[in-house]
C-alpha positions in Angstrom: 28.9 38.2 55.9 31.3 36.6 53.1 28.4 33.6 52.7 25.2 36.4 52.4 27.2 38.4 50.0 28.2 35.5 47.8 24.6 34.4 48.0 23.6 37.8 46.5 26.0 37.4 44.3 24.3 34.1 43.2 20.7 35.6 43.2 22.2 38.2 40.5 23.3 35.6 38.3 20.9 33.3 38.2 18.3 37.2 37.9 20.6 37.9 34.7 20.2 33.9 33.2 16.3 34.5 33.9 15.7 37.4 32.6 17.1 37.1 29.3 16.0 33.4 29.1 12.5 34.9 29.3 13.6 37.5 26.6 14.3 35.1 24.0 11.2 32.6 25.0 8.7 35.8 24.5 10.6 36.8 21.2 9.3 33.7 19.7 5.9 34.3 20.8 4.8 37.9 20.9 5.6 38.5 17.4 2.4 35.6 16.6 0.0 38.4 17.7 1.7 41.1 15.9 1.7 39.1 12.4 -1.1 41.0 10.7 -0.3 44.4 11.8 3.1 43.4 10.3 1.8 42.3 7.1 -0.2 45.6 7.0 3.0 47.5 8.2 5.0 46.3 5.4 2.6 45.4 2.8 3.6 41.6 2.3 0.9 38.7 2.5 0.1 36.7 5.2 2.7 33.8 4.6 4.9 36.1 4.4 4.6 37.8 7.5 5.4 34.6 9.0 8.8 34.6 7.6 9.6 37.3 10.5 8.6 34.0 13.0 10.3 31.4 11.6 13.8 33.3 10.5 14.0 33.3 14.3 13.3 30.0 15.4 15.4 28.2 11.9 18.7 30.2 13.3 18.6 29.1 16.8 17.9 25.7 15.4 20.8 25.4 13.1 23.7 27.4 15.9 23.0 25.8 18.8 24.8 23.2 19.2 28.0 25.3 17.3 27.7 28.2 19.6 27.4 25.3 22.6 30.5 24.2 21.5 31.8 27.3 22.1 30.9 28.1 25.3 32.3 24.5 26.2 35.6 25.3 24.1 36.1 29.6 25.6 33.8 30.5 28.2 30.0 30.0 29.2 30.4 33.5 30.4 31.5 35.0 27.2 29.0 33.1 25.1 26.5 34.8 27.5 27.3 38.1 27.3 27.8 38.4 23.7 24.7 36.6 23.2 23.0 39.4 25.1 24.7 41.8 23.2 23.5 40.2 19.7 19.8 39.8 21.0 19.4 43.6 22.1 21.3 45.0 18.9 19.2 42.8 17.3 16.3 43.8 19.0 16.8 47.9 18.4 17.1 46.7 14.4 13.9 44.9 14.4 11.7 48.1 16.4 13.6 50.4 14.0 13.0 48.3 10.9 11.9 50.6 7.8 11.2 47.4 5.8 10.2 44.0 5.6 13.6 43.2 4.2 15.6 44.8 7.0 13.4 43.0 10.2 13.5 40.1 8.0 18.2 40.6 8.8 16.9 41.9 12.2 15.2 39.0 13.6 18.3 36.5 12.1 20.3 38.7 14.3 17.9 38.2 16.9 18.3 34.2 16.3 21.9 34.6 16.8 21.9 36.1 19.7 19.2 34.1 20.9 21.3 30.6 19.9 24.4 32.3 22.1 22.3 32.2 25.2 20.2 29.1 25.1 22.9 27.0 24.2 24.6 28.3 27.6 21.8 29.0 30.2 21.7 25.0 31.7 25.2 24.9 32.0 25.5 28.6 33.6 22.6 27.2 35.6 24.8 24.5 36.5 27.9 26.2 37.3 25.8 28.8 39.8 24.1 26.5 41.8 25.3 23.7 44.3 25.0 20.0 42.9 22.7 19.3 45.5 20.4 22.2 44.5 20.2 21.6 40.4 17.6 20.8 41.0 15.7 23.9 41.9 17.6 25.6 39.6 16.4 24.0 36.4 12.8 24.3 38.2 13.4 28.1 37.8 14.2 27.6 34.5 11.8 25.6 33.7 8.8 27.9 35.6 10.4 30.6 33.4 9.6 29.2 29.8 6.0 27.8 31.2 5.3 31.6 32.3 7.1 33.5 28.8 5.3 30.6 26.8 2.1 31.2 28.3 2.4 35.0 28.9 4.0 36.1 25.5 0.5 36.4 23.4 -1.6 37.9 26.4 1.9 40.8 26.5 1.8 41.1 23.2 -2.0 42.0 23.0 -1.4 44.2 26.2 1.6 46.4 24.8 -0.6 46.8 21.2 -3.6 48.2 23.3 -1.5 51.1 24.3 1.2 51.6 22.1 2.9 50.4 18.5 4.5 46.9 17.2 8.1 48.7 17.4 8.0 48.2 21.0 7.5 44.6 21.1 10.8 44.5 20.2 12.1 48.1 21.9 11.1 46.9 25.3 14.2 44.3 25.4 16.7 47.1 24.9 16.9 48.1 28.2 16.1 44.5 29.4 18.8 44.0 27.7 21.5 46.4 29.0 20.2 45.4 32.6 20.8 42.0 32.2 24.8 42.6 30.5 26.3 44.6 33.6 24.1 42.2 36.1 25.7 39.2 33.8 29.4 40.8 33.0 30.3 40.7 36.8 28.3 38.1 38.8 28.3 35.2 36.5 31.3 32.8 37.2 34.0 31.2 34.9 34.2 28.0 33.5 35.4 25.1 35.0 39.3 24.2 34.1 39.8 21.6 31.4 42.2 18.4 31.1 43.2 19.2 27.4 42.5 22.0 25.0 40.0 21.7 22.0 40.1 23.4 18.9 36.2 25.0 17.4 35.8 22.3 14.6 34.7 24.4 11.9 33.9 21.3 9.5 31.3 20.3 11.7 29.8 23.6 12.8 29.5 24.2 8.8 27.9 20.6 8.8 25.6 20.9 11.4 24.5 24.2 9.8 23.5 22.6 6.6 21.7 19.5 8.1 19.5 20.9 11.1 18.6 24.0 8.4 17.7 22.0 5.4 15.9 19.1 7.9 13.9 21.8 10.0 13.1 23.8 6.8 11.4 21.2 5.0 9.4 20.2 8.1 8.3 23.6 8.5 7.8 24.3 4.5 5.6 20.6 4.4 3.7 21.6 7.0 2.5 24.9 5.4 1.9 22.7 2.4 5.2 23.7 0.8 6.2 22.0 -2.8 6.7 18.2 -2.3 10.0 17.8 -4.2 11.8 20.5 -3.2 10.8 18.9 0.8 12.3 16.0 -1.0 15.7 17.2 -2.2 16.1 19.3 1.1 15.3 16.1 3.4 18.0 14.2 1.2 20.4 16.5 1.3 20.3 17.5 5.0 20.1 13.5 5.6 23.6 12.7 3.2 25.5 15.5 4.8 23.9 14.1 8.0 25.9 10.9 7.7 29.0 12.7 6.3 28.7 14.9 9.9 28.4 12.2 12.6 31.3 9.6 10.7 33.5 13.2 10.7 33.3 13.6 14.5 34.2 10.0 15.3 37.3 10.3 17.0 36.7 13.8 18.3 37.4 14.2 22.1 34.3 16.6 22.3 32.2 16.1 19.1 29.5 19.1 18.8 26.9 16.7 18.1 26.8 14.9 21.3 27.7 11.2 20.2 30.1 10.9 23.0 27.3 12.0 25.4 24.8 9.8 23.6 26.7 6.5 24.3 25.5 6.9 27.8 22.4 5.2 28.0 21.1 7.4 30.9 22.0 10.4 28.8 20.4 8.8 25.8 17.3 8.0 27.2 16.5 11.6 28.9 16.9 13.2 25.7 14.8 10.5 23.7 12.2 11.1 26.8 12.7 14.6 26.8 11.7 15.2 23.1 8.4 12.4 23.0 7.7 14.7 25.9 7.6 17.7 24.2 6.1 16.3 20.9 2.9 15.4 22.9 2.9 18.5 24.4 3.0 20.5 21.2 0.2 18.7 19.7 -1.7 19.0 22.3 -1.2 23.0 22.8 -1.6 23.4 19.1 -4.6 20.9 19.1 -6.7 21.8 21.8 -7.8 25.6 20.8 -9.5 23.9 17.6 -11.4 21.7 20.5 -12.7 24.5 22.5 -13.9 26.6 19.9 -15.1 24.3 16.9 -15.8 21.1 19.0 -17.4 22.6 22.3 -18.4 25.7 21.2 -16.4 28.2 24.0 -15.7 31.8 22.7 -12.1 32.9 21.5 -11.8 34.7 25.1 -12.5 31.7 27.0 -10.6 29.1 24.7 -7.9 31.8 25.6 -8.3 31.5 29.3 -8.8 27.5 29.4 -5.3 27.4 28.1 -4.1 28.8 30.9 -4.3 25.9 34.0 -1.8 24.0 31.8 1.1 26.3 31.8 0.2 27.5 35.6 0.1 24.1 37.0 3.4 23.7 35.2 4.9 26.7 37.0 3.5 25.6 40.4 4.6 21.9 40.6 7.8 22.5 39.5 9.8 23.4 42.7 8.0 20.6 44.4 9.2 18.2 42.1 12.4 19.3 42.6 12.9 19.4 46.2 11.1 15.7 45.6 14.1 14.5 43.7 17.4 15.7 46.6 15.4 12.9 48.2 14.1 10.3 45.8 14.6 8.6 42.3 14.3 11.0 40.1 13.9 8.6 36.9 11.1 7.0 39.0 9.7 11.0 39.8 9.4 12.0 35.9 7.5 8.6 34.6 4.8 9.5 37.6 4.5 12.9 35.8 4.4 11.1 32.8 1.5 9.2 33.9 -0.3 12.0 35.6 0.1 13.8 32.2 -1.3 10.7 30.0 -3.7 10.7 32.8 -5.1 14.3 31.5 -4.6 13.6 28.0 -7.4 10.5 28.1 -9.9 12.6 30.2 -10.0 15.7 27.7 -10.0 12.9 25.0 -13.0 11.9 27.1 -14.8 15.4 26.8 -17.4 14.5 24.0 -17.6 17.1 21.1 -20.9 19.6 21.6 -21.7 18.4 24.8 -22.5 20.7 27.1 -19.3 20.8 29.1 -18.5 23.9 31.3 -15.6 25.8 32.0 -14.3 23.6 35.5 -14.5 20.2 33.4 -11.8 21.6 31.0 -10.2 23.5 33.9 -9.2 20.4 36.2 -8.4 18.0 32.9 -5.6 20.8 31.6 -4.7 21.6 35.3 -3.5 17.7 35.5 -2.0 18.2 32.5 0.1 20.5 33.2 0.7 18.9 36.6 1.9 16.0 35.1 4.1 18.1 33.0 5.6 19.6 36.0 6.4 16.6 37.9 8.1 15.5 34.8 10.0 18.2 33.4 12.6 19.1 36.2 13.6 15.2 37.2 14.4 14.6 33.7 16.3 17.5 33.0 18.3 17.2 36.4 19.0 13.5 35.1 20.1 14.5 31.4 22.7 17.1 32.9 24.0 15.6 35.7 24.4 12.5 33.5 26.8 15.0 31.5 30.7 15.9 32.4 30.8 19.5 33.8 33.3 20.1 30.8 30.7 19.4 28.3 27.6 20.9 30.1 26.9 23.2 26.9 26.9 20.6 24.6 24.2 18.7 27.1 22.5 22.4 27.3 22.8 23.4 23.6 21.6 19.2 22.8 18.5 19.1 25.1 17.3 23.0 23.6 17.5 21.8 20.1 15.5 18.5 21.3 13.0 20.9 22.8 12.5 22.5 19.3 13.1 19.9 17.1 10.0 18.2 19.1 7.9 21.2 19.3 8.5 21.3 15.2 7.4 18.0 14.9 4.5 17.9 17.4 3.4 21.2 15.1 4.0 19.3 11.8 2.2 16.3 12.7 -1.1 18.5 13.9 -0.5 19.9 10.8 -0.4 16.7 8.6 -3.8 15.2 11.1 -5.6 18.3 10.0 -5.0 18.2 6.4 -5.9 14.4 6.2 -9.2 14.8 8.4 -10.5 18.1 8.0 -13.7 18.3 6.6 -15.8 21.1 3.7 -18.2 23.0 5.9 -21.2 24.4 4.4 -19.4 27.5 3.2 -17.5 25.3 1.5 -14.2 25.9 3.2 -12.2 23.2 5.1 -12.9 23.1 8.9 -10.5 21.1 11.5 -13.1 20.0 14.2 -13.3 17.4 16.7 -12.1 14.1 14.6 -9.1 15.9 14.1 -8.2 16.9 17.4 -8.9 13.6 18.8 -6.4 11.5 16.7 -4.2 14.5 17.7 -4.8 13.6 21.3 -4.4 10.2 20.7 -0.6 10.7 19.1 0.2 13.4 22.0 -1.0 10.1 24.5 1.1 7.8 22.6 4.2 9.9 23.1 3.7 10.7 26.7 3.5 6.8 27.4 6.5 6.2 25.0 8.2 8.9 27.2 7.2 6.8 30.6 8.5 4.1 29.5 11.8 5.4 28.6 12.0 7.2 32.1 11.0 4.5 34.4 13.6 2.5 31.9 16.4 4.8 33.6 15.8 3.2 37.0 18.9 0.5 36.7 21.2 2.9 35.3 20.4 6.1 37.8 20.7 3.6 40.6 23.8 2.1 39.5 25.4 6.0 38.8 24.5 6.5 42.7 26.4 3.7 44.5 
């Protein structure tokens, strides 16, 4: 009896972790499909509106690695749970907003709370789960995001049919409150420490300053933003940059994870882990313009033919990790970076206003997202384990901002691809057809083989860790 109630127990934490990781995914997506009843709600332009998008994602950016810190410094636990709180106070402000100033505040608060509990979740995952069954437990996490990612714009369209924009953000209150008692009592403590560490305020100040003013200006150039101020803000998040990493040599447990980094396992996960998600940001971002200005599909069927990515995703996941308790797992995640550069080339191979159907775009994202599977959970089991248990929020909070800060640049660099190549239509207006989408491609390609060759480059070093 003592083992089946503590593996309930387990079950309830790892429910709490999942369900407000799938909170804070779907709050950066939902809100896309609500942006021009916003705009209309609060009578701001279009750009504008999209301030209420990227407030959110700039402040998880800039405190995740501080908050990690935190949690690696205090307590996982209590990182978590105030997270939680933050998020669903948060939440109530943004549903109850009366202006666009006020859910403009909300959704920082949002971000904050959002910060406390992504920088956290691996390592809670960590602490809840054997060593021999990481493993599956990332996998969960990982079919999570695939599932909130994919989900978040058909839920949004959903809870519009039938009701207002205020409960977009209403709906996580008592999400919320579920997932604080279910967290407050099952989720367990952190690991003791050999030393105590003081917060380092100089470099959570620092790292403020450098990932705002760097993801800022990436963002800003991408929506064509004023060149010299992108100028000034890359220069000055690139000085205090340097001032940052020489102020944390010496640190037992620097916030930015230089001590981490001088493992080259660690290292190379996290350089694979963000080409990774650079290709698969431009190809997400890419592909709708393919479908509907290159092929000719309808705005309901694009829709739907972005769907086998994502679900193949969520599938292959907890086969890949079972695959790894018994084989190499460096070895395991360059095969899924193959199978994915595999699907990359045969969509590239789709030529523009053929007439393709449905299936032949079906199977080519389906092996996409296959690929993306097989890699994903092998080379995040690889990055943490590689990681002391002590500093599994800083190897948490480390591989979400690489996650971000490659979705930011996979977005920028579509961004840049279309602006270079797109072309006047007859209207005169600029249209970003298949040209476009195919260099696209071809970078996304390029990244995914740059990110098998780093993996399979882990083989010495993982089978050297395991002797």
């Amino acid at each position: 009896m003592p083992n089946i109630t503590k593996t309930i127990h387990r079950y309830i934490a790892i429910g709490s972790v999942l369900l407000v990781l799938a909170m804070t995914v779907l709050d950066g997506t939902v809100v896309n499909v609500a942006l021009p009843v916003l705009a209309k709600e609060f009578n701001v332009s279009d750009s504008s509106a999209i301030w209420i998008v990227t407030v959110y994602q700039l402040i998880i950016t800039m405190l995740l690695l501080p908050v990690s810190s935190l949690g690696d410094i205090y307590s996982y636990k209590r990182n978590y749970i105030i997270g939680i709180i933050i998020f669903t106070v948060g939440s109530a402000f943004c549903g109850l907003s009366p202006s666009f100033e006020i859910i403009i505040i909300a959704r920082a608060i949002q971000g904050i709370g959002a910060a406390m509990v992504m920088a956290v979740n691996v390592a809670l995952v960590r602490l809840i789960y054997p060593p021999e069954y990481l493993g599956r437990g990332l996998a969960i996490n990982t079919m999570v995001i695939a599932i909130a990612s994919a989900a978040g714009p058909s839920l949004a369209g959903a809870l519009l049919s039938v009701a207002t924009w205020h409960w977009l953000f209403l709906i996580n209150i008592p999400l919320g409150v579920a997932a604080f008692f279910m967290a407050y009592k099952y989720l367990p403590a952190n690991p003791p420490r050999n030393h105590n560490t003081k917060f380092d305020w100089t470099s959570s100040i620092a790292n403020v300053i450098v990932f705002g003013t760097l993801f800022y200006a990436m963002g800003n150039f991408a929506r064509g933003g004023d060149l010299l101020t992108n100028i000034i803000l890359l220069l000055s998040g690139i000085s205090i940059g340097i001032f940052y990493i020489r102020h944390l040599r010496g640190h037992d447990d620097p916030m930015f994870p230089i001590d981490l980094l001088r493992s080259k396992l660690y290292s190379l996960s996290i350089i694979t882990y963000t080409c990774s998600f650079i290709a698969q940001n431009i190809a997400m971002i890419a592909l709708p313009f393919l479908f509907l200005n290159g092929l000719g599909f309808s705005e309901l069927t694009t829709g739907l033919l972005m769907t086998p990515w994502p679900l193949a995703t969520m599938i292959i996941s907890p086969f890949a990790a079972r695959f790894i308790e018994r084989h190499n797992a460096g070895v395991t995640a360059a095969f899924g970076m193959l199978v994915y550069a595999i699907g990359l080339l045969a969509l590239l191979l789709v030529p523009a206003g053929s007439p393709a159907s449905e299936w032949q775009i079906v199977w080519r994202m389906a092996v996409c997202g296959c690929g993306f599977g097989i890699f994903q959970t092998p080379n995040s089991t690889v990055m943490i384990s590689a990681a002391p248990v002590t500093r599994s929020g800083a190897a948490g909070g480390f591989q979400s901002t690489a996650r971000i800060g490659g979705q930011t640049l996979g977005a920028t660099i579509v961004t840049l691809v279309f602006a270079w190549l797109a072309q006047p239509t007859d209207a005169g207006s600029m249209s970003n057809g298949a040209p476009g989408v195919h260099v696209c491609l071809l970078i996304a390609l390029s990244c995914a083989i740059i990110a098998g060759v780093f993996s399979i480059s882990r083989f010495k070093s993982l089978s050297t860790s395991n002797q």
